[in-house]
C-alpha positions as CSV (number, residue, x, y, z in Angstrom):
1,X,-19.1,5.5,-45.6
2,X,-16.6,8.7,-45.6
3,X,-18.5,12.1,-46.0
4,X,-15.2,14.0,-46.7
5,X,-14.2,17.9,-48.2
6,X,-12.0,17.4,-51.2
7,X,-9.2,19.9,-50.7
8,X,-7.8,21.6,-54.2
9,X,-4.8,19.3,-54.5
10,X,-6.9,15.8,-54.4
11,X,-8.9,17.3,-57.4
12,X,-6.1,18.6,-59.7
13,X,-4.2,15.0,-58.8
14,X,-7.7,13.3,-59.5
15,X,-8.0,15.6,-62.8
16,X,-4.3,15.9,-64.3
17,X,-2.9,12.3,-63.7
18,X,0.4,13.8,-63.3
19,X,1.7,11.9,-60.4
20,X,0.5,8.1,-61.3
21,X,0.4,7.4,-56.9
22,X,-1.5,10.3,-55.9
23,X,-3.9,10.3,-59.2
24,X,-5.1,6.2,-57.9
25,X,-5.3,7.7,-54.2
26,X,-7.3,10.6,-55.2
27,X,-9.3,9.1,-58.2
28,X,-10.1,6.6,-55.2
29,X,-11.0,8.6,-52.4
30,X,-13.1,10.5,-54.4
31,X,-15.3,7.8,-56.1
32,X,-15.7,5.4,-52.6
33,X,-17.0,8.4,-50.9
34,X,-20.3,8.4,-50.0
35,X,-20.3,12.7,-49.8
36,X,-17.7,14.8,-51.7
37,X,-18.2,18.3,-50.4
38,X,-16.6,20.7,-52.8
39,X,-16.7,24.5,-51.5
40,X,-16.7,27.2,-53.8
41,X,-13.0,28.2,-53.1
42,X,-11.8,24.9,-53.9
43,X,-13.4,25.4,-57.0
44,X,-11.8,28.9,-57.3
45,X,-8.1,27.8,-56.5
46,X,-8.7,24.3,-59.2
47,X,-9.7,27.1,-62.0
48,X,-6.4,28.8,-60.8
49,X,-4.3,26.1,-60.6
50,X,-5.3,24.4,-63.8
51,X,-4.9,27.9,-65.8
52,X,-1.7,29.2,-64.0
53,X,0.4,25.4,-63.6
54,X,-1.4,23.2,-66.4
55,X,-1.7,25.9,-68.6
56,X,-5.5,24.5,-69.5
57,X,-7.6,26.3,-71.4
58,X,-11.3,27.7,-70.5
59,X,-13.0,25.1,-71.9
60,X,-11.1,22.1,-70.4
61,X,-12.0,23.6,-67.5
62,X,-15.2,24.0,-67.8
63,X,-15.8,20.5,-68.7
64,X,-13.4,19.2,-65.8
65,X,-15.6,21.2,-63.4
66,X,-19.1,20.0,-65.1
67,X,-17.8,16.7,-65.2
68,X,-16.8,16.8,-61.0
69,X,-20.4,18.4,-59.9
70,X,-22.8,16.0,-61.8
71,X,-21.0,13.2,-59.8
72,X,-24.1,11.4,-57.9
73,X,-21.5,12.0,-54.1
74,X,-20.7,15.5,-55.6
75,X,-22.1,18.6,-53.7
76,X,-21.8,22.1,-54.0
77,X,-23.1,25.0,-54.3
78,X,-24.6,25.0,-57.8
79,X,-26.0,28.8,-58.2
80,X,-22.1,30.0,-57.0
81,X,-21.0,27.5,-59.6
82,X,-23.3,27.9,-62.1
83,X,-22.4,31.8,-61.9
84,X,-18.7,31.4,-62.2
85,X,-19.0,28.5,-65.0
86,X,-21.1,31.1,-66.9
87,X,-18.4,34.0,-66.3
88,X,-15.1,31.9,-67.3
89,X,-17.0,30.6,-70.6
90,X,-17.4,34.3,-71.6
91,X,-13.6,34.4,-71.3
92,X,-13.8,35.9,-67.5
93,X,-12.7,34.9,-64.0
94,X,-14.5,31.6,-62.2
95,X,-14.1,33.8,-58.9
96,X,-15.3,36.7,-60.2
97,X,-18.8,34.8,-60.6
98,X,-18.5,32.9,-57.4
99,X,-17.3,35.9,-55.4
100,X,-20.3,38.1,-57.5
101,X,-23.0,35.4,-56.4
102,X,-21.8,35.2,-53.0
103,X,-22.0,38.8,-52.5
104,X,-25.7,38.6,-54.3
105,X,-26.5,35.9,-51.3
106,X,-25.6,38.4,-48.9
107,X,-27.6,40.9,-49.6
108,X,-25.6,43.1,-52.2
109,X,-27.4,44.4,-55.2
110,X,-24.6,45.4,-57.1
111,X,-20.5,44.2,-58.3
112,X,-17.9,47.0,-58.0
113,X,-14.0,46.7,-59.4
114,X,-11.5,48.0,-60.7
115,X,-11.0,44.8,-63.0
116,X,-12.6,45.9,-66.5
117,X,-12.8,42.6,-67.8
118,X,-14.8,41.5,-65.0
119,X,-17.2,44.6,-64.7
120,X,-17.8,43.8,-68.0
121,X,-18.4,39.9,-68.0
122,X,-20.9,40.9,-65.4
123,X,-22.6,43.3,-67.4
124,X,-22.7,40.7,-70.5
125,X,-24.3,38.2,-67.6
126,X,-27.1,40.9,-67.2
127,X,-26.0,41.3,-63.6
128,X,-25.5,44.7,-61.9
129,X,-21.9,45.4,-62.1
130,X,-19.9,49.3,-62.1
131,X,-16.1,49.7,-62.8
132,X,-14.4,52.0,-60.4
133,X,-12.1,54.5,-61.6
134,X,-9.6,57.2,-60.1
């Protein structure tokens, strides 16, 4: 059976149904394999696309990506998307969890920006986060 890495396109087709061909192909691949590997910045472009193209709102997303990573073939990595499921439904940025986590398993102790909205979702996450200013 296929162990395959779902690029960004094959889950929007999979997830809009906007192009009937593609949507079967994708819908497809994705249920007959055996291993679906979803990386973080898959995840982070989806978020995009869906927002910025789609024009979907938060919660649509969020239940689009819950929906994808409690698929039995599905894997990921949870804590990254956990983090930046928990940021977007406070009205923040998917990657701005996923890129705070990832910095967290690194060995960073601490979020700086000079995106507000992001220091703040942090903050509101209990998670060590600072603004920059000039």
């Amino acid at each position: 059976m296929m162990k395959i890495t779902a690029d960004t396109n094959v889950l929007v087709r999979a997830c809009v149904q906007d192009d009937t061909q593609q949507a079967q192909l994708a819908s497809e691949v994705l249920r007959k394999a055996r291993l679906v590997a979803v990386p973080s910045v898959t995840l982070c472009e989806f978020v995009w696309v869906l927002k910025r193209a789609y024009k979907f709102v938060d919660a649509d997303i969020v239940y689009a990506i819950r929906l994808l990573i409690r698929s039995k073939n599905v894997v990921c990595d949870m804590p990254a998307v956990e983090m930046g499921l928990a940021i977007l439904e406070q009205g923040g940025d998917f990657a701005d969890g996923v890129i705070a986590f990832a910095g967290l398993s690194l060995g960073a102790t601490e979020f700086v920006s000079f995106d507000r909205n992001a220091v703040a979702t942090l903050k509101a996450q209990r998670k060590k986060a600072r603004l920059l200013s000039e």
